[in-house]
N, C-alpha and C positions, 0 to 999 in steps of 0.2 A: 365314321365307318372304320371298323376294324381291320387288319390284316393278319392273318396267320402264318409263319411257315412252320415246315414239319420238319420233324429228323428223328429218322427212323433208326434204332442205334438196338446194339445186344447194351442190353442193362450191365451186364458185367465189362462195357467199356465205357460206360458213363464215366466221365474225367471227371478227377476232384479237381479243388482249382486251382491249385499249382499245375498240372497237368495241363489244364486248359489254360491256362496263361501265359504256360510255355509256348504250345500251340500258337494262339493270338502271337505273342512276340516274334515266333521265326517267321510267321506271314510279311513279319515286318509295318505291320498300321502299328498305331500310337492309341491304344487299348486297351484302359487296365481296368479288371473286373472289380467288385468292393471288395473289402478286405472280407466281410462278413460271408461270403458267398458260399454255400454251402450244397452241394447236390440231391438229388432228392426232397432236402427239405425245406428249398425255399421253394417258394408258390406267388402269384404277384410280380407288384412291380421289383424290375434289378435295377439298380442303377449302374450307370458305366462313368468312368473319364474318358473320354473322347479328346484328342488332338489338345489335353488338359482342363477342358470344360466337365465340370463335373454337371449331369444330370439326363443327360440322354441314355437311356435304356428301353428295355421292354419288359412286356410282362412273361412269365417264364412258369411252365407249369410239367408236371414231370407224370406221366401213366403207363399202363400196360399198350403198348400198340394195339393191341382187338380193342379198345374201348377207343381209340379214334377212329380204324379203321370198318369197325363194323361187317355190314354185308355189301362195302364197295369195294367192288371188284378191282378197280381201281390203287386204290389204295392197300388193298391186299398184295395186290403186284408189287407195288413198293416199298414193302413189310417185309419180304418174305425174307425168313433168316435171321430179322431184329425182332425183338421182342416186347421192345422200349421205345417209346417216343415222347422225345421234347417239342414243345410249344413255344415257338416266340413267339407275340403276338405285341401289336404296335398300332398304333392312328398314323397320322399322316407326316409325323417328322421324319425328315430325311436324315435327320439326327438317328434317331431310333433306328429307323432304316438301316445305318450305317453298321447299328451296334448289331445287328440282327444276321448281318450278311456276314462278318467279319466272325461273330460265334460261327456261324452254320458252316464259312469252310475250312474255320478248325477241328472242326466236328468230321464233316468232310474228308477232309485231309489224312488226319492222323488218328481219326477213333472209327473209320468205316460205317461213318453216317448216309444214308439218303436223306437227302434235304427237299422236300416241295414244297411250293408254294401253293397253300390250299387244296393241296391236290394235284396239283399239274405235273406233270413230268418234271422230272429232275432235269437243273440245266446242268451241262459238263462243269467240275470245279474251274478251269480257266476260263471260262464264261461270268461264273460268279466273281472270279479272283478279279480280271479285268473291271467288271463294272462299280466293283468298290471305291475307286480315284476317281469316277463319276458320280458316282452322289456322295462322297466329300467334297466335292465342287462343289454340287448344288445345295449343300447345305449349310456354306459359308457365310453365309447372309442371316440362314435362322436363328431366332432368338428362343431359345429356352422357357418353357412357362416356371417360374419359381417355384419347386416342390415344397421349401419351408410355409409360402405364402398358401398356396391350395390346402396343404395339409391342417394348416391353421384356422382356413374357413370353410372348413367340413369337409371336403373334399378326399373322398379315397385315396390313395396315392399308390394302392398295391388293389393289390388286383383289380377292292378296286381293281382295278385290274394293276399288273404286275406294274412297277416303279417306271420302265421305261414311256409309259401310258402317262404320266403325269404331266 
């Protein structure tokens, strides 16, 4: 099972990635993007370093906001004013998780993102920011699936209810 969140952003503050890694840094987590990471035109899986583990990320996809939000009313509410929206989207690693949450209140923060999950209401960013050194607890145990080894036996490698539910 999938998971998406959303961030609802004006296109003209999509961050390049120095911009966004500055962001990530003064958050203070331990999170560095790929070197390759490029806006707009990546699509698929990103990979992140995590706490120096290279391989946790999510899949990351970039469109006009009307083509997620459609005729939900819902989510029109939480558009109004951005024009752009990113997609993280992830399975069930806390890993992932991590990389997902720690983008979204950069994005947040410093580039005037609405962030939902799937749709739901936006949590306040100290909401978000706190629950981050909670699921880097809970994900200190998880082991990483090797992307070398999936990539190598066919396996795509690019392209629930909310985390505290798990």
């Amino acid at each position: 099972m999938s998971n998406t969140q959303f961030a609802f952003i004006e296109r003209s503050k999509v961050p390049d990635r120095a911009a966004l890694q500055a962001s990530v840094d003064a958050l203070g987590f331990d999170l560095k993007l790929h070197p390759d990471y490029t806006r707009f035109e990546d699509s698929g899986f990103l990979p992140f370093v995590l706490c120096g583990e290279e391989g946790p990320g999510f899949e990351i996809d970039y469109e006009e906001a009307r083509q997620i939000v459609g005729e939900d009313a819902n989510l029109q509410a939480l558009a109004v004013g951005r024009d752009h929206c990113i997609s993280m989207t992830w399975k069930g690693s806390m890993k992932d998780l991590a990389c997902v949450m720690i983008v979204s209140c950069a994005l947040a923060k410093d580039f005037e993102a609405v962030v939902s999950y799937g749709g739901e209401p936006p949590e306040p960013l100290e909401t978000m920011l706190e629950s981050i050194p909670i699921i880097l607890k809970e994900s200190a145990g998880e082991k990483l699936p090797d992307l070398k080894v999936m990539a190598s036996a066919g396996n795509a490698v690019s392209k629930k209810p909310w985390w505290k539910l798990w």
